[in-house]
C-alpha positions as CSV (number, residue, x, y, z in Angstrom):
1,X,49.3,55.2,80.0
2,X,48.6,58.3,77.4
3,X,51.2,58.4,74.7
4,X,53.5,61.3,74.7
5,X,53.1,63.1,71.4
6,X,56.3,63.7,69.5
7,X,57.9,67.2,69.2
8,X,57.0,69.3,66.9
9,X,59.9,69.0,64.0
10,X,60.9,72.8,62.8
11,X,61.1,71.9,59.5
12,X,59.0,68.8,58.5
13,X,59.5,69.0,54.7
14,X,63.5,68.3,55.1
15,X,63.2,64.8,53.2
16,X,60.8,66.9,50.5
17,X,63.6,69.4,50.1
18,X,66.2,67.0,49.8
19,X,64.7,65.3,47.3
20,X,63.5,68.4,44.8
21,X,66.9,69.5,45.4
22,X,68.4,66.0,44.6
23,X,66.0,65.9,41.2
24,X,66.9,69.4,40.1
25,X,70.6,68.5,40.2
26,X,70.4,65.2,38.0
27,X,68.3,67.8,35.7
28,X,70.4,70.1,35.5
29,X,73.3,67.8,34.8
30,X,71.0,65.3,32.4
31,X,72.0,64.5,28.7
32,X,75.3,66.5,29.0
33,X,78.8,64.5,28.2
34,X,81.4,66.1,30.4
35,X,77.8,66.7,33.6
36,X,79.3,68.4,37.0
37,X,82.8,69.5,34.4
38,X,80.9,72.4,33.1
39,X,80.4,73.9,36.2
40,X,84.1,74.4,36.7
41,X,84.9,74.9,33.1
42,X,82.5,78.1,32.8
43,X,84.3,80.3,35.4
44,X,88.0,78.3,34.5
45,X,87.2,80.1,30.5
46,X,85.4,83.4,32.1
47,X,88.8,83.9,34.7
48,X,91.1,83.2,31.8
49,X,89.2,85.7,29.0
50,X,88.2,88.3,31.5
51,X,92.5,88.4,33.1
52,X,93.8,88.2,29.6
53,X,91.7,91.1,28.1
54,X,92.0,93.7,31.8
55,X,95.5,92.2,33.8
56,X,97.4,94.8,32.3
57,X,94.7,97.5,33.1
58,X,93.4,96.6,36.2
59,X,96.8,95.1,37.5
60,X,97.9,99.0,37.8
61,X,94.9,99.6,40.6
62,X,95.1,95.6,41.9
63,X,97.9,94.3,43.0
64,X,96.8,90.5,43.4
65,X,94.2,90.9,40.3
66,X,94.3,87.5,39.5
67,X,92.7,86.3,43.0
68,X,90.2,89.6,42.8
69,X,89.0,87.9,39.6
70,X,89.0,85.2,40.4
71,X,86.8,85.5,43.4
72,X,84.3,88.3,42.0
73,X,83.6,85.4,39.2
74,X,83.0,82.7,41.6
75,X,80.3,84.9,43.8
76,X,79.0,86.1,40.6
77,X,78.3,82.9,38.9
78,X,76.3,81.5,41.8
79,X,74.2,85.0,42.0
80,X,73.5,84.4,38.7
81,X,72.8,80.9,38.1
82,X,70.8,80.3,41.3
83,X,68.4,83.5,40.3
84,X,68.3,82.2,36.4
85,X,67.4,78.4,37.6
86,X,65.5,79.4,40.5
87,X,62.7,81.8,38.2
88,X,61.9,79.0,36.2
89,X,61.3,76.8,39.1
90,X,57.4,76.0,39.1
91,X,57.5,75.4,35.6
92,X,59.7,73.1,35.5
93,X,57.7,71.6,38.7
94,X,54.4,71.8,37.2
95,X,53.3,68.4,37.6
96,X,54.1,68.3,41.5
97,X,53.1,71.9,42.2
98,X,49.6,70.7,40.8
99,X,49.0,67.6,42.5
100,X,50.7,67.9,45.7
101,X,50.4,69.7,49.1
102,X,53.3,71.0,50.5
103,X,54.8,75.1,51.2
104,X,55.7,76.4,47.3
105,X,58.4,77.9,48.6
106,X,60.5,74.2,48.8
107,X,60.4,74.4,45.1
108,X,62.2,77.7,44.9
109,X,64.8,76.5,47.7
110,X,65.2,73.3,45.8
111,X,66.8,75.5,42.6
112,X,68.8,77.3,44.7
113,X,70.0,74.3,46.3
114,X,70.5,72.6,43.5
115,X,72.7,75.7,42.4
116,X,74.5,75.6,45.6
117,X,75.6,72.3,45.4
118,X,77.5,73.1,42.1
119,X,78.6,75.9,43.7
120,X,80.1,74.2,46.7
121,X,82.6,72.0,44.2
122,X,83.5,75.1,42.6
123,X,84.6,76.5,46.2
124,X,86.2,73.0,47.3
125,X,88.3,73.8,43.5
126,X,88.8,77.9,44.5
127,X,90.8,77.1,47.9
128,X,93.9,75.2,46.1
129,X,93.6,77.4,43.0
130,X,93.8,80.7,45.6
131,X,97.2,79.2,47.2
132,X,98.4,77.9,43.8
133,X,97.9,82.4,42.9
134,X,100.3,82.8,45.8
135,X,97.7,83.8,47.8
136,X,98.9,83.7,52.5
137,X,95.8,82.5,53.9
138,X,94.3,84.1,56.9
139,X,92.5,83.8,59.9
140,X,89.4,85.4,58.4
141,X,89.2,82.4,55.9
142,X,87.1,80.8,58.2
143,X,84.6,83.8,57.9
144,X,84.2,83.2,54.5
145,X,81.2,80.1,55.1
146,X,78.9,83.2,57.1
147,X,80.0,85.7,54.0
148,X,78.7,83.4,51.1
149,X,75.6,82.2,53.4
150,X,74.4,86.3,53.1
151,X,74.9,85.9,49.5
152,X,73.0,82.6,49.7
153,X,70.4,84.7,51.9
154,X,69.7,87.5,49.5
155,X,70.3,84.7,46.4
156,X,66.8,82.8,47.9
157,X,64.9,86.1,48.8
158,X,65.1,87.6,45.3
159,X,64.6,84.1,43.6
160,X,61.2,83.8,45.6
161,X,59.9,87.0,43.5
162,X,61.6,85.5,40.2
163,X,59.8,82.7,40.6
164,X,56.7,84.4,41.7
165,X,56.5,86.8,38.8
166,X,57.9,83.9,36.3
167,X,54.4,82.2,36.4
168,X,52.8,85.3,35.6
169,X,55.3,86.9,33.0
170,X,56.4,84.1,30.5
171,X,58.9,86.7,28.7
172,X,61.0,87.2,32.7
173,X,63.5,85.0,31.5
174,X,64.7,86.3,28.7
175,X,64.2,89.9,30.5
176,X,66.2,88.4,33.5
177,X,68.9,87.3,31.0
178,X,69.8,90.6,30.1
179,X,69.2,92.2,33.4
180,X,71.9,90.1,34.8
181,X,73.8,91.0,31.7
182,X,73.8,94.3,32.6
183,X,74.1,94.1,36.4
184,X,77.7,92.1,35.9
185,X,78.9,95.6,34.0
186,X,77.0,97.4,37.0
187,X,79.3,95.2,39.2
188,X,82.7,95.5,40.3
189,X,83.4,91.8,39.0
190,X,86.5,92.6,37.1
191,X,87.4,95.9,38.6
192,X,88.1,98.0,41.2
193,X,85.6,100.1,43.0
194,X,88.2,103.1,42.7
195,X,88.6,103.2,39.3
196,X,85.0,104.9,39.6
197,X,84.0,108.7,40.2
198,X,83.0,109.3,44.0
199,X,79.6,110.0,42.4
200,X,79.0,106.4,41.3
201,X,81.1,104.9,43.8
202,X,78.4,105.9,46.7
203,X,75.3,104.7,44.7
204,X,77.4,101.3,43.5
205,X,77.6,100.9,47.4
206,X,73.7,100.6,47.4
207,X,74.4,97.4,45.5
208,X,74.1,94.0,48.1
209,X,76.0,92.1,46.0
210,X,78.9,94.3,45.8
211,X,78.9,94.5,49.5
212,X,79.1,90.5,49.3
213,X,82.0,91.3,46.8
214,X,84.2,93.9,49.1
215,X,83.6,91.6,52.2
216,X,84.5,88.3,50.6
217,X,87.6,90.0,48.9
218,X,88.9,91.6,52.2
219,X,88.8,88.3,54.2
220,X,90.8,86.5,51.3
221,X,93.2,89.1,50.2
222,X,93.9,91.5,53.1
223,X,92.4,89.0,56.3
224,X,90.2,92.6,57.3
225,X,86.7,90.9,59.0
226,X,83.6,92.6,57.6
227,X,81.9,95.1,59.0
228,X,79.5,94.1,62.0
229,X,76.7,97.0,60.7
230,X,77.4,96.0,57.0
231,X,76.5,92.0,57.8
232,X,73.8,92.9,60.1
233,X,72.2,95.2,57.6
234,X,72.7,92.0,54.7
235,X,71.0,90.0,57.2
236,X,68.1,92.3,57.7
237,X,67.3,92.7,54.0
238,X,67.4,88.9,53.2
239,X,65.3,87.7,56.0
240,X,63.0,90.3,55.1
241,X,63.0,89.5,51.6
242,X,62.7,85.6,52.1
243,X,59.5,86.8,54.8
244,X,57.9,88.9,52.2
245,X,58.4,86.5,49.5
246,X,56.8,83.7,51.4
247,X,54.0,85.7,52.4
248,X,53.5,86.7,49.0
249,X,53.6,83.0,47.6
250,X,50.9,82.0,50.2
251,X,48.8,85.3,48.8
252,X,49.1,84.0,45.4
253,X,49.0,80.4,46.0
254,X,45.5,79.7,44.0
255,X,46.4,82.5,41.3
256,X,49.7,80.7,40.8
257,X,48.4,77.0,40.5
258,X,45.7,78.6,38.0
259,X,48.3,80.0,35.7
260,X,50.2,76.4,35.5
261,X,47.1,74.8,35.2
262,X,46.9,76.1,31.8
């Protein structure tokens, strides 16, 4: 009797993510004293500077400021950490990049992962910490998984280029670094869209992330669902960035090992 081959699994590499994922976390965590307390004592000193320094500012335009900070920081944090960790990716992977076979890209969703899984405490911490603010929960809390996951979405799509571009441009770091520096002022973290002109109110709109912002915000302050086109269009843009940075990896595969190589 002819043996009935297995089905195809859609995703072979599942252990091999895992485990980069599992090793970048113990990295990122390695020969620190307080480990997995930074990650909540970053944002914890960022809310409390940032509401100190605008509460009495932005309170006139927010009315529930302290849970509009308190989220935009949250979001912001993991956009930014998974993007910083994630460019310096096959660097840090050198050794297996080089002498393994498997899809590049796993090393790129490993960082993010391992970003993600940081981030996940920080939202198991944000839930009590939004009722402690006096914050009614809604319905459209349970909305909030398939909001971050767009985040998470365009997050891995523009880490793939990072990382990409890191290998051939030692100096994107630090040029990311300030980028992101500027992009938090160029976001409406710790204020209100309306505070701006019409003008730069329409081309802030352009911005993914403050779309991520506005829809996140409206499911845990006013219980308003996002926008069908809005999430659709999200969607769109980060599959096609995670297809056309995939494609590009494979493109650049050789070029890329060459460059570590050295």
């Amino acid at each position: 009797m002819a043996d009935v081959p297995e089905p195809a699994k859609p995703f072979p590499y599942g252990h091999l993510l895992y485990e980069l994922t599992r090793t970048e976390v113990l990295m990122r965590d390695q020969g620190t004293v307080l480990g997995f307390l930074w990650t909540l004592l970053h944002p914890a000193l960022m809310f409390a500077v940032l509401y100190a320094l605008f509460v009495k500012w932005m309170g006139k335009f927010v009315d529930t400021y302290a849970v509009y900070l308190l989220v935009g920081i949250v979001l912001w944090n993991f956009f930014q950490k998974s993007t910083s960790y994630a460019l310096g990716s096959f660097r840090r992977m050198r050794g297996t990049v080089l002498n393994y076979r498997f899809p590049r890209e796993i090393v790129v969703f490993s960082a993010v992962g391992a970003v993600l899984w940081s981030s996940a405490m920080e939202f198991c911490v944000l839930v009590p910490v939004l009722l402690a603010l006096g914050q009614a929960p809604h319905w459209t809390w349970l909305l909030l998984p398939g909001v971050f996951a767009l985040e998470l979405l365009l997050a891995t799509a523009l880490s793939l280029f990072l990382a990409i571009c890191a290998v051939e441009f030692e100096d994107l770091e630090r040029i990311w670094d300030v980028l992101t520096s500027a992009m938090f002022y160029l976001t409406p973290v710790f204020y209100p869209l309306s505070i701006l002109s019409p003008r730069y109110q329409e081309l802030m709109r352009l911005n993914p992330l403050m779309q991520i912002l506005r829809m996140f915000r409206d499911c845990v302050i006013a219980g308003k669902p996002p926008a069908a086109g809005v999430v659709l269009a999200l969607l769109a843009i980060g599959l096609a960035g995670v297809a056309a940075g995939r494609a590009l990896l494979r493109r650049l595969e050789y070029r890329l090992a060459d460059k570590l190589a050295v």
